[in-house]
KEVO-749844 format. One record per residue (C-alpha): x, y, z; residue in one letter; chain. Coordinates in steps of 0.02 Angstrom, whole numbers, plus 32768, in hexadecimal, padded with zeros to 4 digits. Layout:
BEGIN
+------+-------+------+-----+-------+
! east ! north !   up ! res ! chain !
+------+-------+------+-----+-------+
!    X !     Y !    Z !   A !     A !
...
+------+-------+------+-----+-------+
//
This chain:
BEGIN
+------+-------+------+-----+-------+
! east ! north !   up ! res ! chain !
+------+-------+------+-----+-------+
! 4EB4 !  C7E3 ! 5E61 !   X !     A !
! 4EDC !  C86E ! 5ED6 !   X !     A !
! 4E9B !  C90E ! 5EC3 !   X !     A !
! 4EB6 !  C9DB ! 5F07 !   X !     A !
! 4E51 !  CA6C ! 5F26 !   X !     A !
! 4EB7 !  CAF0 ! 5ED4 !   X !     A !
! 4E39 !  CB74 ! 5EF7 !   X !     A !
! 4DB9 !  CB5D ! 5F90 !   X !     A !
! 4D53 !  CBE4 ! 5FB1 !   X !     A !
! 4C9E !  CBFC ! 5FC6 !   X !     A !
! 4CA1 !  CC5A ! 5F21 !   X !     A !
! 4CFA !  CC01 ! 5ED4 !   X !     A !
! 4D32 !  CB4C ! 5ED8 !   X !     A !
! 4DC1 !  CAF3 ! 5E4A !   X !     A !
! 4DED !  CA48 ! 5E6B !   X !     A !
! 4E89 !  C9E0 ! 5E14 !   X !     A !
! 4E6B !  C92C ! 5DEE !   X !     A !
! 4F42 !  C8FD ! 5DF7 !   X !     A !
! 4F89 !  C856 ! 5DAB !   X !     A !
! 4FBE !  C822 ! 5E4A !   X !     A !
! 4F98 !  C7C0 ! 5EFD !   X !     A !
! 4FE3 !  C79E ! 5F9C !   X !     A !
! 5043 !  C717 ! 5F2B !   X !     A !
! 5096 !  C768 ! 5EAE !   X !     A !
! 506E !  C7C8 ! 5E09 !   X !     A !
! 503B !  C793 ! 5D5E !   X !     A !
! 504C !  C804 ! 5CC6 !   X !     A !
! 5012 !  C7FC ! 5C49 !   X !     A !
! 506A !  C7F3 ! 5BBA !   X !     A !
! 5070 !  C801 ! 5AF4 !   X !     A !
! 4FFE !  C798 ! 5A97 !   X !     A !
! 4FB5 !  C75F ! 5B61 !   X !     A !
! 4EF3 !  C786 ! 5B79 !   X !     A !
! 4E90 !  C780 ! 5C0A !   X !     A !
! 4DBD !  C79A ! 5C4F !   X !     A !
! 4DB5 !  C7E6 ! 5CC9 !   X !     A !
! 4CFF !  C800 ! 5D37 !   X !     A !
! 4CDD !  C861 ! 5DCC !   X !     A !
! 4C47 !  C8A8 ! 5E1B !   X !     A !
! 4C35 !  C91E ! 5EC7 !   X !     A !
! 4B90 !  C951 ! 5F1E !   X !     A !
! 4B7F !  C9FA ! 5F68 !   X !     A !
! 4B03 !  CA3D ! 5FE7 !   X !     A !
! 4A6A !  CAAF ! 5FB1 !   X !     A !
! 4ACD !  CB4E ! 5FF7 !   X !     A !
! 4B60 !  CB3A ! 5FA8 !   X !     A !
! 4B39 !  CAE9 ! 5EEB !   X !     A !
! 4B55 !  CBA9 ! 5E94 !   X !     A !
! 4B0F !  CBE6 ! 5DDF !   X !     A !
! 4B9B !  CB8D ! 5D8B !   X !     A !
! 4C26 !  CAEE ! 5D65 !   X !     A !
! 4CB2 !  CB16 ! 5CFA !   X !     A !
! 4D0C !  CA8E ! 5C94 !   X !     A !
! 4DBD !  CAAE ! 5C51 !   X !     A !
! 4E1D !  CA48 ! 5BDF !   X !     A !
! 4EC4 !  CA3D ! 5C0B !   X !     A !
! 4EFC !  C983 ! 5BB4 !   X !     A !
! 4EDC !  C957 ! 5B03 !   X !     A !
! 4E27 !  C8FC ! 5B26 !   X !     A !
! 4DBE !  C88B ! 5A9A !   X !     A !
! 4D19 !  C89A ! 5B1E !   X !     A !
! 4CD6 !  C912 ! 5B90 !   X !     A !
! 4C32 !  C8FC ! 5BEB !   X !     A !
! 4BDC !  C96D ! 5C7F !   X !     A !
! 4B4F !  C943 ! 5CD7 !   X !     A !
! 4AE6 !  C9AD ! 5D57 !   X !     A !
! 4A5D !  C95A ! 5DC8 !   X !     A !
! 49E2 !  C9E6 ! 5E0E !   X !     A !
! 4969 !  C9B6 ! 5E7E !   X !     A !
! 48CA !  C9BB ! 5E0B !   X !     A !
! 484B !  CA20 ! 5E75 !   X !     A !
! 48B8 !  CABC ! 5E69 !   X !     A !
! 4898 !  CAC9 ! 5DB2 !   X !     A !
! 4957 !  CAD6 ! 5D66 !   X !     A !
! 4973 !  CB15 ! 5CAE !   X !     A !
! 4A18 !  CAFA ! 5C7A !   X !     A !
! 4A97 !  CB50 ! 5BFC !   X !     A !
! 4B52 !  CB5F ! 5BBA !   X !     A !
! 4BD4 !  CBC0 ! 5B77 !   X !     A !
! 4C80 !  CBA3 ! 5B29 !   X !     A !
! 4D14 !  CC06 ! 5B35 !   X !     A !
! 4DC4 !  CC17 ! 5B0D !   X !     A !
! 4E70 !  CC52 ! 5B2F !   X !     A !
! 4E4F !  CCA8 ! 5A7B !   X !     A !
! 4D95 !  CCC3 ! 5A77 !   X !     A !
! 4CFF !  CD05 ! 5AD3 !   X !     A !
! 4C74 !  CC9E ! 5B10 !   X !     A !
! 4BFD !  CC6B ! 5A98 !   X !     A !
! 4B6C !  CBEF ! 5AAC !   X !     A !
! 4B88 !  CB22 ! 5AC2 !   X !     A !
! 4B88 !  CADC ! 5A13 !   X !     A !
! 4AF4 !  CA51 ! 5A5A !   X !     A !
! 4A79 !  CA72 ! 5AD9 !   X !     A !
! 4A7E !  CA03 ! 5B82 !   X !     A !
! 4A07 !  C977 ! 5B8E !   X !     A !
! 49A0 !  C95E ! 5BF3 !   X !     A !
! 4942 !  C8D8 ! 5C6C !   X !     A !
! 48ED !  C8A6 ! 5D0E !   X !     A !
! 4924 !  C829 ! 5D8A !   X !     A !
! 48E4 !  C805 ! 5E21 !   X !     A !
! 48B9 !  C8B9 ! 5E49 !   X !     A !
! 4952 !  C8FB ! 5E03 !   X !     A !
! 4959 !  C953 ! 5D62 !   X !     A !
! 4A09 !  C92A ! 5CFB !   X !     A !
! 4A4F !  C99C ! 5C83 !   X !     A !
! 4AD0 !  C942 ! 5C17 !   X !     A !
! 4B42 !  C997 ! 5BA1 !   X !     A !
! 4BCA !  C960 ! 5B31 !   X !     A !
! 4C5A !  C982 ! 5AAF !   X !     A !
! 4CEE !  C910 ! 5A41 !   X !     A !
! 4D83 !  C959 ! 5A48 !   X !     A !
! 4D96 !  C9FA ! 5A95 !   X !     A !
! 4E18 !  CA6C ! 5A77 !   X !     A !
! 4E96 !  CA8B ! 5AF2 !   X !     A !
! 4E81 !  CB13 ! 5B6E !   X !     A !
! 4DE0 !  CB23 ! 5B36 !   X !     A !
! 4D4A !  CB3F ! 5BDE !   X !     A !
! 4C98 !  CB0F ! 5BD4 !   X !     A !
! 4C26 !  CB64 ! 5C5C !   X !     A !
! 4B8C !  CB14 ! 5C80 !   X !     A !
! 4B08 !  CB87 ! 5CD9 !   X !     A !
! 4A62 !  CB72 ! 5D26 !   X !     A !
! 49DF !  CBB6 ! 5D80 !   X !     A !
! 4959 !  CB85 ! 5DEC !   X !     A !
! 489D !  CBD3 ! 5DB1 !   X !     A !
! 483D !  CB82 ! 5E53 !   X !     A !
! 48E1 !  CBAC ! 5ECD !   X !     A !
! 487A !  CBA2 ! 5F8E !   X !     A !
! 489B !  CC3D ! 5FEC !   X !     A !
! 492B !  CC3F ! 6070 !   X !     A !
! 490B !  CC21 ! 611E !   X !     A !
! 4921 !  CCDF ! 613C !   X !     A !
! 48B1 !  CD05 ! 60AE !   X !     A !
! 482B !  CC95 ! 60E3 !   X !     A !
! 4822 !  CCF5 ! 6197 !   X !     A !
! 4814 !  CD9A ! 613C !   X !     A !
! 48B7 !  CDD2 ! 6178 !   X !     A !
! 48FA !  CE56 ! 6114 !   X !     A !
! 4991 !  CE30 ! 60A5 !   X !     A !
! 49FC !  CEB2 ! 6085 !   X !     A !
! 4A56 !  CEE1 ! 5FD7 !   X !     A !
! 4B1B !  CE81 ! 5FC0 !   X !     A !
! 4B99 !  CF06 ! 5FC8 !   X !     A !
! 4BFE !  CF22 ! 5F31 !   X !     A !
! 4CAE !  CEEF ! 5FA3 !   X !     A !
! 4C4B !  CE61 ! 5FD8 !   X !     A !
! 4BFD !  CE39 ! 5F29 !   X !     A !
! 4CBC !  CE23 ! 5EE1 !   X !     A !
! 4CED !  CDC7 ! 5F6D !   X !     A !
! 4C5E !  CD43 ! 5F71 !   X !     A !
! 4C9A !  CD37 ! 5EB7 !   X !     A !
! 4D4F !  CD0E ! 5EED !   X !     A !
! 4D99 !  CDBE ! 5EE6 !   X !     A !
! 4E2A !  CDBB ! 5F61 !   X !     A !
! 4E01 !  CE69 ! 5FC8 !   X !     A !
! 4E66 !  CEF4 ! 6017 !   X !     A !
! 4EC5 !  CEC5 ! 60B2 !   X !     A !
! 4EF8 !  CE17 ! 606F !   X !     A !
! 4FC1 !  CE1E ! 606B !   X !     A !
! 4FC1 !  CDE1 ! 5FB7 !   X !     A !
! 4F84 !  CE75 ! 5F88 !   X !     A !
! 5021 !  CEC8 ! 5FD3 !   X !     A !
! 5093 !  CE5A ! 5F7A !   X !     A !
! 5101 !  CE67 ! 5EE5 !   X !     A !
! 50C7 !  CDD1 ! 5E7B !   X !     A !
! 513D !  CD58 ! 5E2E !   X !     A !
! 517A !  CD50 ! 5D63 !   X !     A !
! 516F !  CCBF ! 5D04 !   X !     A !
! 51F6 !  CC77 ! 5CC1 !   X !     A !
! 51B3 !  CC5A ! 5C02 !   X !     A !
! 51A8 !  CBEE ! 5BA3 !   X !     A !
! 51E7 !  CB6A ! 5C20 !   X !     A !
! 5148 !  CB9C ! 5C81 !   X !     A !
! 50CE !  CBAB ! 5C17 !   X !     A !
! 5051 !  CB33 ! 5C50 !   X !     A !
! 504D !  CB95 ! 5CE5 !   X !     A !
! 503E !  CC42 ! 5C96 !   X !     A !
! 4F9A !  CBD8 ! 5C30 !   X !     A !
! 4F50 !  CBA9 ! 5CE4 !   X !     A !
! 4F5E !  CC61 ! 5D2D !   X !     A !
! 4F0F !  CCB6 ! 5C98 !   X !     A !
! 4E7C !  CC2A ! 5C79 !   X !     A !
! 4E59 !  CC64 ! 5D38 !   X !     A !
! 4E60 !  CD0B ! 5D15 !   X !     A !
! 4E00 !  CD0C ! 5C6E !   X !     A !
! 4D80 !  CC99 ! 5CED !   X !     A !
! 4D75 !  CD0B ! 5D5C !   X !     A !
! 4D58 !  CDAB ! 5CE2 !   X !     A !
! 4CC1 !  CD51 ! 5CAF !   X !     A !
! 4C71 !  CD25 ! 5D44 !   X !     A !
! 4CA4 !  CDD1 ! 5D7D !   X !     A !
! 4C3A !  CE1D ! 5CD6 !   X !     A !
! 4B9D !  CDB5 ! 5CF5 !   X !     A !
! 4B79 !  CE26 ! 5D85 !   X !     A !
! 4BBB !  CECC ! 5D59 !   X !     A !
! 4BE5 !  CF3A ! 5CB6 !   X !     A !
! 4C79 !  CF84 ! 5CBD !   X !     A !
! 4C68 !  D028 ! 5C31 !   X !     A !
! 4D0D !  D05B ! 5C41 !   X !     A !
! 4D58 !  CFA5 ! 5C18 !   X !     A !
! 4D96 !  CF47 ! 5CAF !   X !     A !
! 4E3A !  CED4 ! 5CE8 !   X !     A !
! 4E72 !  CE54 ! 5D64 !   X !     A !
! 4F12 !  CE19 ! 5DA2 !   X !     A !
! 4F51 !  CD64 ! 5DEE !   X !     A !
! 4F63 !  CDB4 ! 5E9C !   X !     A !
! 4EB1 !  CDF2 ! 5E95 !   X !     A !
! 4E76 !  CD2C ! 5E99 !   X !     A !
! 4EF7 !  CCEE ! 5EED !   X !     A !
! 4F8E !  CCC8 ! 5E7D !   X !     A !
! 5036 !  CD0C ! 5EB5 !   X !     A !
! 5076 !  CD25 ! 5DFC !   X !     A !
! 507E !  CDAC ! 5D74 !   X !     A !
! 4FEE !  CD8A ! 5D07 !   X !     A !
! 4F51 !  CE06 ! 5CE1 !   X !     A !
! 4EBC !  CE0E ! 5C63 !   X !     A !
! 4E8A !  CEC2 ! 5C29 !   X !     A !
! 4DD7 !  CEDC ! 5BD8 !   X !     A !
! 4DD4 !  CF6C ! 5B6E !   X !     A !
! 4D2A !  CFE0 ! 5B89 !   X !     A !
! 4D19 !  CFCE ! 5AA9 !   X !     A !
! 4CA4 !  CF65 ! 5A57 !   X !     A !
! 4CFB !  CEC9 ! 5A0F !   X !     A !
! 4D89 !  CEE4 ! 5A48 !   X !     A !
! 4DF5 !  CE59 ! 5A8C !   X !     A !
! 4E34 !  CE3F ! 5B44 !   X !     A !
! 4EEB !  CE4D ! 5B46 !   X !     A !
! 4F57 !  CDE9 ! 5BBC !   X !     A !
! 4FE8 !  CE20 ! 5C21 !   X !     A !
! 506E !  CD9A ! 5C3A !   X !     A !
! 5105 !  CDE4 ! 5CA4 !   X !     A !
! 50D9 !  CEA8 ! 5C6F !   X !     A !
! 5145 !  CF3A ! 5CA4 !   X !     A !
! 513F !  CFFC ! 5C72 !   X !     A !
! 51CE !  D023 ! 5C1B !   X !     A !
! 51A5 !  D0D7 ! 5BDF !   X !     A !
! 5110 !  D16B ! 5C2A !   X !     A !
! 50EE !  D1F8 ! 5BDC !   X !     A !
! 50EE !  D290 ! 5C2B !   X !     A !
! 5037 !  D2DD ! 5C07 !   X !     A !
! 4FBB !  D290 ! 5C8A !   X !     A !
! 4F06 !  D2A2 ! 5CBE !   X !     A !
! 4E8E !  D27A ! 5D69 !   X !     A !
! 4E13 !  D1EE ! 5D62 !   X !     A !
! 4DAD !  D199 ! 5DDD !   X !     A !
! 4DE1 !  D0DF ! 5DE1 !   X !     A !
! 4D92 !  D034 ! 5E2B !   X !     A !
! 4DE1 !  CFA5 ! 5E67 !   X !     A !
! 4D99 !  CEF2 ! 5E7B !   X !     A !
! 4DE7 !  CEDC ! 5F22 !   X !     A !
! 4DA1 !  CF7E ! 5F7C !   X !     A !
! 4CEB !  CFB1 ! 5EF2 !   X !     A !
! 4C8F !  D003 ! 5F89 !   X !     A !
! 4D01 !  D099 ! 5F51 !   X !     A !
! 4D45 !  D0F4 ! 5EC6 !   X !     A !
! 4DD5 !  D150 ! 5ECC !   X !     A !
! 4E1D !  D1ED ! 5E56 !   X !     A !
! 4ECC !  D1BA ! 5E06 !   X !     A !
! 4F46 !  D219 ! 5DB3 !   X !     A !
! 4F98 !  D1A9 ! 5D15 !   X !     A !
! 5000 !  D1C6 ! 5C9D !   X !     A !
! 4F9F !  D1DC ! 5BF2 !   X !     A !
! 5006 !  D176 ! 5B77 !   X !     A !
! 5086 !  D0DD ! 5BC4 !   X !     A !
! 50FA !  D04D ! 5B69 !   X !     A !
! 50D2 !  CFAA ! 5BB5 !   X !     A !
! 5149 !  CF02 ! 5BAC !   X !     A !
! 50FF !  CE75 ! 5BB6 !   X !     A !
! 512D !  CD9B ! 5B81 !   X !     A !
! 50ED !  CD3C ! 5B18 !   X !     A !
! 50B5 !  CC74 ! 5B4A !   X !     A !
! 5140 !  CC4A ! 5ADA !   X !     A !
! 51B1 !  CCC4 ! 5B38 !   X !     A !
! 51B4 !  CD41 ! 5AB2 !   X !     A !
! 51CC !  CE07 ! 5AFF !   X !     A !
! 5152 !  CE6F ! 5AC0 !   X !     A !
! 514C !  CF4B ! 5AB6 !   X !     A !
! 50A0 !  CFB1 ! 5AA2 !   X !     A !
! 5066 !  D045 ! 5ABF !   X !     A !
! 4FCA !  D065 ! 5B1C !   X !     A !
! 4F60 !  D10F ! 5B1B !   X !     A !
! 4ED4 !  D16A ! 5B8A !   X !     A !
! 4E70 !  D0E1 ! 5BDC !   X !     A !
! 4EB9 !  D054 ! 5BB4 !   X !     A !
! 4F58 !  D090 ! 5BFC !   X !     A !
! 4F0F !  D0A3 ! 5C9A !   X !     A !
! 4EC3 !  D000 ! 5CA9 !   X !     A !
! 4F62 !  CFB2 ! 5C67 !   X !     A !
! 4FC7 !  D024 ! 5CF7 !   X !     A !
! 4F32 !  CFE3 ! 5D85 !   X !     A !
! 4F53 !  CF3C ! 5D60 !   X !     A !
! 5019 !  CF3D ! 5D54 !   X !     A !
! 5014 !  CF9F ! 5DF9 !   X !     A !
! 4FBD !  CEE5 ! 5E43 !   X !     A !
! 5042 !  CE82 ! 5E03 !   X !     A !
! 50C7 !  CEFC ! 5E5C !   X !     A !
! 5047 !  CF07 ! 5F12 !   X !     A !
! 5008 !  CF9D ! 5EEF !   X !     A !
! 4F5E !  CFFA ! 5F00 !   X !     A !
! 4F23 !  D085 ! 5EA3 !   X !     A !
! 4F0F !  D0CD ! 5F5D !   X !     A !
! 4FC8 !  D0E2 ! 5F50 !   X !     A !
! 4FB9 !  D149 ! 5EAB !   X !     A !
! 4F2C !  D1D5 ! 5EF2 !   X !     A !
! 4F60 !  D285 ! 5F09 !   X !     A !
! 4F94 !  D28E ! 5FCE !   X !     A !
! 4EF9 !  D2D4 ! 6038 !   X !     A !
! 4E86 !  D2A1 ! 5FAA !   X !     A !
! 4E28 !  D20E ! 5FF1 !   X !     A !
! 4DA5 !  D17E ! 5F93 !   X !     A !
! 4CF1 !  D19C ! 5F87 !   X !     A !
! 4C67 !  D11E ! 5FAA !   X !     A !
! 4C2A !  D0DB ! 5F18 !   X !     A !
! 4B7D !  D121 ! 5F2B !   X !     A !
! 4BBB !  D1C6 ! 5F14 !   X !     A !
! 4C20 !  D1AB ! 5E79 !   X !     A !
! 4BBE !  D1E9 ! 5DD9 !   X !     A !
! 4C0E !  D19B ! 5D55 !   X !     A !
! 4BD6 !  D0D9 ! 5D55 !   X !     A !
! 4BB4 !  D0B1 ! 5C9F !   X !     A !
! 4C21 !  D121 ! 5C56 !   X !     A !
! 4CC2 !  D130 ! 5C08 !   X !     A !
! 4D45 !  D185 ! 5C41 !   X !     A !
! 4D3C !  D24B ! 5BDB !   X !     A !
! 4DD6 !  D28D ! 5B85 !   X !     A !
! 4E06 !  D324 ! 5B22 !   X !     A !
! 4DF7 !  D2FF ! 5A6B !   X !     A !
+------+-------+------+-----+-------+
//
């Protein structure tokens, strides 16, 4: 059985097991059933805080296992997630063992639903210092550019970023449309372990890598749910408009001020190819506009007043906040 890195970054690393070899293919087909078992080592300085496990094939059986070596003291722990539903605890806790020095945390589940991602995260409580560290070499704080990138943010300069990204042609692709937003709603969380994002946040394909028009808003209110963007395009702006400073994933050293329209009709396809029409007000229009500007290869840099120039983000004043309106 062959296999592909689809993503292979230091970030962030997604491999595809493929039903194929050098000899052919093999489907598989209805009422066919296969087990499948694979395993890959990776080196000390490259083994992350996470493994993500997606279920893309109707499965009966899914098993992970993570070997830690045991004099680093690893706890482990899980989520589950959906294309429908935040992450919410593992229903089972992994087990655990010790083998010869190694300490195993198993985990496993009958019958998962489809499109459904378990992330299984650890951390190390007796971790040795780097070899920096231990030398008493100073080690200076991750910039928030670099931060997003090490987290497989695709950053300014990169000519995808530039580039108008492809529509999908739905439904006849909508197994693809499912890959680019599970990435996406991957990537949002990963992406909200390490920061809060008050005023609700978004990312779009191009922003890890994906050439096509897909993007996942967060809105800044409690509860509410993350809306998707499958081939969006404004169709209507109001005229009344305000200044706000903005962020962007792929530049976050800065912040920029951005004039948007206040109120905007967005059209966007279903999975099942179905056009859809809403209307989006105040903040959430301009995180919906941010992102659709992405899938056309546009910055908010673009969108700034002309002599009016980003700040760094150490003098912006408003982190943890929500963007103020009139009432």
């Amino acid at each position: 059985m062959d296999w592909q890195a689809k993503h292979d970054r230091d970030a962030f690393k997604e491999l595809w097991l493929l039903f194929d070899n050098d000899q052919g293919r093999f489907p598989l087909y209805p009422g066919d059933a296969v087990w499948i078992e694979y395993a890959y080592t990776v080196s000390d300085t490259k083994w992350g805080r996470w493994f993500q496990r997606t279920v893309r094939l109707p499965t009966e059986h899914l098993e992970v296992t993570l070997a830690f070596p045991a004099a680093l003291d690893p706890v482990v722990w899980g989520t589950e997630t959906s294309m429908t539903a935040e992450a919410s605890p593992l229903p089972s806790a992994p087990a655990r063992s010790e083998e010869n020095a190694m300490r195993l945390f198993t985990w496993s589940t009958t019958r998962p639903a489809l499109h459904a991602r378990y992330r299984l995260e650890w951390r190390f409580r007796a971790r040795p210092a780097t070899g920096r560290e231990s030398q008493g070499v100073q080690v200076s704080a991750v910039r928030p550019s670099e931060q997003m990138r090490n987290l497989g943010v695709v950053q300014q300069g990169a000519p995808l970023l530039t580039e108008a990204a492809r529509r999908f042609d739905l439904p006849s692709e909508r197994e693809a449309a499912e890959r680019a937003v599970d990435a996406l709603f991957a990537s949002m969380e990963r992406i909200a372990r390490v920061h809060t994002f008050a005023k609700g946040m978004g990312i779009a394909a191009p922003q890890i890598g994906i050439g096509r028009a897909a993007a996942v808003v967060q809105p800044a209110e409690q509860g509410a749910g993350t809306i998707v963007l499958l081939n969006p395009r404004v169709t209507d702006i109001f005229d009344d408009t305000d200044e706000q400073y903005e962020g962007c994933l792929s530049f976050f050293d800065v912040r920029g001020m951005v004039p948007r329209p206040l109120r905007i009709t967005v059209e966007t396809t279903t999975i099942g190819g179905v056009t859809l029409t809403t209307v989006y007000e105040r903040g959430l229009a301009r995180l919906i506009a941010h992102e659709i500007d992405h899938l056309d290869g546009l910055l908010y840099l673009s969108r700034m007043r002309p002599g009016v120039e980003p700040i760094p983000v150490e003098e912006y004043r408003q982190t943890g906040r929500t963007w103020a309106y009139e009432q």
